[in-house]
Steps between C-alpha positions, in 0.01 A plus 500: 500500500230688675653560824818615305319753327350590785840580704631695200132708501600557862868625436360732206255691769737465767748680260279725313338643841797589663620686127203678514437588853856653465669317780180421718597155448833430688816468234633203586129286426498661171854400437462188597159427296704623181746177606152294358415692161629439161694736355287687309244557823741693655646804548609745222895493548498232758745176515411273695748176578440205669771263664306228748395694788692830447339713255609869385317794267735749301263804378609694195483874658627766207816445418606238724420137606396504926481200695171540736447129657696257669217243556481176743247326376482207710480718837277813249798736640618804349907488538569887313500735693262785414782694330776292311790645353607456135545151351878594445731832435777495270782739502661591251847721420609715188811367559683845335291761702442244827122589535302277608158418400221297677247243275225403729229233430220694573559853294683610225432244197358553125466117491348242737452140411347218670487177380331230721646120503271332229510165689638406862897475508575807229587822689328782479673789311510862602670756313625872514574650210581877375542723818355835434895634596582514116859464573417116584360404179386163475632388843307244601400297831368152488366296763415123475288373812460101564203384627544213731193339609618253726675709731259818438784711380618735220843503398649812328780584298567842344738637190605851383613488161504752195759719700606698279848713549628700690234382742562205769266288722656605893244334709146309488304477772266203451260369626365759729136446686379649852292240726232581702632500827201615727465170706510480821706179482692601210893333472769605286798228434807634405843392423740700769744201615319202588171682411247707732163555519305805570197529645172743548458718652756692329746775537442813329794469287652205388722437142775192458696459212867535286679328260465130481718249570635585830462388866196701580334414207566159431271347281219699233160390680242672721169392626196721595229315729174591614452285799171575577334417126778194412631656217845677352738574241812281407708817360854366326766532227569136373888612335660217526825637440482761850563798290520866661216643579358707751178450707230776586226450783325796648231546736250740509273567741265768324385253250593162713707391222813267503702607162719242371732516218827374310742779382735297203803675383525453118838294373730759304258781661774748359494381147293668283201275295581202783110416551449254773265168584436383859688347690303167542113485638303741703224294697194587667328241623187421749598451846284342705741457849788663673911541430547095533256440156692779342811368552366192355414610228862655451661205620320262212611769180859541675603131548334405114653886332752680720845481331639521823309198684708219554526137436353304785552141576318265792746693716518832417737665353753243399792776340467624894731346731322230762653674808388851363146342450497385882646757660303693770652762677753786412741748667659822410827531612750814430881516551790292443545153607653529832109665630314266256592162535429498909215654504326254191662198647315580796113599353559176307538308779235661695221480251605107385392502129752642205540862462570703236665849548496834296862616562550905445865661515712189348659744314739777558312764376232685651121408487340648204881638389708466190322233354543283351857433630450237731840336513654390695348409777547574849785288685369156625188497231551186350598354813154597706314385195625131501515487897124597515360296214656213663308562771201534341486855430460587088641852382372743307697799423342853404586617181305785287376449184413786353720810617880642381652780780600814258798530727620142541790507689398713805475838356684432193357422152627177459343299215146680449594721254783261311330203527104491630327806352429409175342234616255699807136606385486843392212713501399635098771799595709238493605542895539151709195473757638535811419395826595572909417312802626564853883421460744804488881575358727509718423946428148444647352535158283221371581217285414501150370187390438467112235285427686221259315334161426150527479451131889600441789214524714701739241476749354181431879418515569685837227325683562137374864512606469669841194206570741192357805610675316510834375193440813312315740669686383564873283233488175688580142285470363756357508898442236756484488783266336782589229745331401263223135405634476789679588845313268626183646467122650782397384653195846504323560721147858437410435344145851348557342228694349345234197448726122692406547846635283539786219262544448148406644137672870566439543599854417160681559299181874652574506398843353139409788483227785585767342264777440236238906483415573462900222229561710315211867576651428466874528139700193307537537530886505902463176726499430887458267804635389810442285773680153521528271307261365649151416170367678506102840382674279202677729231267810652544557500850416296763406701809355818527605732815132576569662805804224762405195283572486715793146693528157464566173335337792231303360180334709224344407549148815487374567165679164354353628581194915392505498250795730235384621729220723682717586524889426823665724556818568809692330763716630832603486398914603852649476632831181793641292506744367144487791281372379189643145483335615660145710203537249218589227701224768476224646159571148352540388700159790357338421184597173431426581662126778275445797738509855292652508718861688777553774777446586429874779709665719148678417689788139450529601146690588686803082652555390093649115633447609566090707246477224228615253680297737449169574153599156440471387619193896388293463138603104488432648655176799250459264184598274619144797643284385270194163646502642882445705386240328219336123624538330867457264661679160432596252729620556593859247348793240799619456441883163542633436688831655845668863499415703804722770680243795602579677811392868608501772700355655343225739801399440529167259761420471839621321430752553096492225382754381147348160320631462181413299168654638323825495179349597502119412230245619322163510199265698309311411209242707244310180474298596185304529286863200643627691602750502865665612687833321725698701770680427678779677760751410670797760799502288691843557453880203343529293189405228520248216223457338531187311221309638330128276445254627329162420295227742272438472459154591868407815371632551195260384244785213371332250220627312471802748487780861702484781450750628769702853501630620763731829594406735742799834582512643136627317350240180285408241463803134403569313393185186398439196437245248720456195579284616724186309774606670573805373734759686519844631757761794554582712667756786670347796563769619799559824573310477181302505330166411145350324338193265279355545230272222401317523189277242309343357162636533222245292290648774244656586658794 
């Protein structure tokens, strides 16, 4: 009793001295001291919260409610940065006279109420109400944050409601906090493609963002780190429906901030009095390691929440067909049968393990050119397709999913008009979005692609048939269908729809729907694709064409958080200066993430040095197939000593110079065999030695003693038994993959 009334004597001075001195007393100790006092000790207007080891302060300034902390309190870190922006911003529209007006957190209010959680487990209430704009009346903004001890989080939601006509909720950006980025070993995960990391010292401009889902922004979590003081920020949106949303980071280097926000487009944003509520959870939580933990943490609420997560058995996924699951290379193959079927026969035969191939130009019609009129297909189609996949060779045609030509029969309006544009997105004039890539009219002018609704029965109708008749007909394995995991929702206003106007879940729900009706009609046998990997379409498809994983500082979050869920395949191999070591860097990155290997051009067979090289790291690959499909990612072995990088133009970016390590790492664990496989690849023209150091039981092998297997491209070799803490060097071969097994010693053997 003494000593605690002796701390709390100590947090009042420590507190009052640095109110008084005004400011001698660094901020962030008097923030932190306030963490200690009861509520009526502190200060007038302050907030205080406390989840675990994350802690926050809200001060009542005026007419608004500011957040000013973002504690650690396990690590006595300040997170905020210095300056933080407003807790959210709400537009809204007179939906008569279109203006637009802006409700911020931390101005504009006649009312402010805070009412703390009066025992653990009841949220904390924060409310909005009156704005000093008359013409919103008794709008008001409520916020409910959870305080979750365990985990040292705080879980938000937020509501507009009161909206009064002819006003309209357009967009809420929620929550929004800055974090203090001034470290010298500061990280910032974030999730372009596979996921990247940037690190200090930083650029002087850097910003990332757009409208979630899509293939450069593929699932709703970032991570901040401090390296040097063990300590971050989980930052996420727990919706488990995926709906549309876009995502705000900004860096600024005058105030070594890292901004960080979620933009949410409000359902029926152009219906007057439509209020809105968010979209699922925002989470900040207490970080205290790198991208890996975060995805961890993602991977836990999206296998127990995520509407999209699907079922797994003992071996993956079972609604997945087995030779899908096991497959580990790809081609991409263009033309008609007469170029196609030699040239596959022969890279199957070369590289000795089945082969799947991405087959462009099937069809008649151009490339990117009056879709979707696809029949029928070239002469000698359906005779290439059963030749190859009797030799081992499974077909997947290229389809789009998303896209109707506005002249559909070469320069000719065809159907669009009759048939498909009532059923396009249309902008709130009521005009389809429309869209142009590279492809031409046979005038030189561009095609005009309208962007199609998913949620309407013509389209949902279009796609099914075009994917079952390839398969039923032709006899296809599989088909691919383009765009879906890879091109933003489209904030669509025709009211005809019958969908929410503009924001909400409609937009993948849609595409779920449509996929869900050709998972039910296809054969067993038969699989499908899409582009790119925003992760709400995870259950209904089976591989992801993961082509744009292409640029530098990549990590495999995604794959630590859907390995086994889905199969990623596909990089965009492409010529430059340094062909041969882009290709060794990306076949050895996709490789030790998990990724089947490839888009190979057949052709690659005929360079022996690439050739080996792929050899290599496919039947390493092909020897562990059930562990990529049946296990998920474990944390990938750090090797200890000097390791050289390599760097190389990957022809991506602008410029699209890639450095990455000579010898690459990864692991895989069938966790409930306590059994996992340690990857690694050498993709330089040189040998590295560098020395392993692992504890075994991170890795499931638990006990004294583990067994290592090495595992190459022939198959199983040297093995032996070794204590679980292993620490060894090794020589890693230049231009070379292979594996470890480790499995745990029960004691017989």
């Amino acid at each position: 009793m003494r000593r605690n009334c002796f701390a709390m004597g100590l947090c009042l001075c420590v507190l009052g001295a640095a109110i008084t001195s005004h400011g001698a007393e660094p901020v962030a100790a008097r923030q932190e001291a306030a963490f200690q006092l009861p509520a009526d000790k502190r200060p007038a207007g302050w907030t205080v919260l406390k989840a675990g080891d994350l802690g926050a302060i809200f001060d009542r300034q005026g007419d608004g409610l500011q957040l000013v902390s973002l504690f650690d309190l396990a690590k006595h870190r300040q997170l905020l940065a210095a300056k933080s922006p407003a807790l959210f911003t709400v537009t809204m529209r007179q939906t008569e006279s279109k203006e637009e007006v802006s409700l911020r957190a931390d101005a504009g209010w006649e009312r402010i109420q805070v009412a703390p959680a009066p025992k653990p487990g009841t949220p904390v209430e924060l409310s909005w109400q009156t704005p000093k704009d008359k013409r919103l009346k008794g709008l008001r903004v409520t916020v409910l944050g959870s305080l979750d001890e365990a985990a040292g989080a705080l879980r938000w939601k937020l509501s507009v409601d009161h909206v009064e006509q002819p006003w309209s909720v357009r967009h809420v950006v929620f929550p929004q906090v800055a974090v203090d980025a001034s470290s010298p070993q500061f990280e910032f995960f974030y999730p372009k493609g596979p996921g990247q990391v940037k690190r200090a010292p930083w650029p002087p401009q850097f910003s990332y963002g757009g409208m979630y889902p899509q293939g450069w922004i593929s699932m709703q979590f970032m991570a901040a780190s401090d390296k040097q003081h063990g300590t971050g920020l989980y930052y996420a949106m727990h919706d488990p429906q995926g709906s549309s949303k876009e995502v705000h980071v900004d860096w600024q280097q005058a105030s070594q901030a890292m901004s960080l926000a979620f933009d949410v487009p409000a359902e029926n944003m152009d219906v007057a009095g439509n209020g809105y509520v968010s979209p699922g959870e925002s989470v900040w939580q207490v970080l205290h390691g790198d991208w890996f933990d975060a995805a961890l943490i993602y991977r836990a609420w999206v296998r127990q929440n995520a509407a999209w997560f699907p079922k797994l058995t003992s071996e993956g996924r079972a609604d997945t067909p087995l030779w899908m699951r096991e497959l580990p290379l790809w081609a991409q193959s263009w033309g008609d049968g007469k170029k196609v079927v030699p040239e596959l026969k022969a890279f199957a035969k070369t590289m000795a393990v089945p082969v799947g191939t991405h087959w462009y130009g099937w069809h008649n019609n151009p490339f990117d050119n009056d879709y979707p009129h696809y029949f029928p297909a070239s002469e000698g189609f359906g005779d290439a397709v059963r030749e190859l996949q009797a030799n081992g060779v499974y077909i997947m045609p290229y389809i789009n999913g998303r896209l109707w030509d506005t002249h559909d029969k070469g320069k000719e309006d065809f159907q669009f008009s009759s048939v498909a544009r009532p059923a396009a997105t249309k902008d709130e004039a009521g005009k389809p979005y429309i869209e142009t890539y590279g492809s031409k009219e046979s005038d030189g002018s561009p095609v005009q692609l309208a962007v199609m609704c998913p949620s309407t029965q013509l389209w949902q109708t279009k796609v099914r048939q075009t994917v079952l008749r390839l398969m039923n007909e032709y006899g296809t394995k599989a088909v691919y269908i383009d765009q879906v995991a890879a091109a933003a929702p489209v904030l669509c206003f025709d009211h005809a729809h019958g969908h929410p106007t503009g924001g909400g879940h409609w937009w993948t729900g849609s595409y779920n729907e449509m996929l869900a009706a050709i998972r039910r009609e296809k054969p067993a046998d038969r699989m499908v694709t899409t582009e790119c990997n925003a992760e709400p379409y995870v259950k209904s498809f089976d591989g992801y064409l993961t082509w744009h994983w292409c640029c530098d500082d990549q990590v495999p979050a995604f794959p630590a958080v859907y390995g086994g869920a889905i199969q990623m395949l596909g990089r965009a191999y492409r010529g430059g200066p340094t062909p041969e070591l882009a290709l060794r860097m990306k076949a050895g990155q996709q490789f030790v993430f998990g990724e089947q290997i490839g888009w190979f051009d057949p052709s690659v067979i005929h360079n022996p040095q690439s050739a080996d090289f792929l050899r290599q790291v496919v039947g390493v690959r092909w020897q562990l197939r059930r562990a990529f499909y049946a296990g998920e990612m474990a944390r990938p072995p750090k090797l200890q000593g000097r390791i050289p990088t390599v760097r190389a133009d990957w022809q991506w970016d602008n410029p699209g110079w890639v450095t990455t390590d000579a010898v690459m790492t990864g692991a895989w664990t069938l966790p409930r065999e306590h059994h996992s496989m340690l990857l690694f690849v050498n993709v330089s023209d040189q040998p590295v030695t560098a020395r392993v150091q692992i504890d075994a039981a991170a890795y499931g092998a638990e006990g004294p003693q583990v067994r290592i297997v090495t595992v190459k491209a022939t198959g199983q070799g040297e093995s032996s038994v070794s204590p679980s803490k292993i620490e060894r060097e090794l020589l890693f071969p230049a231009r070379s993959a292979f594996a470890w097994e480790l499995r745990q010693v029960d004691g017989k053997k």
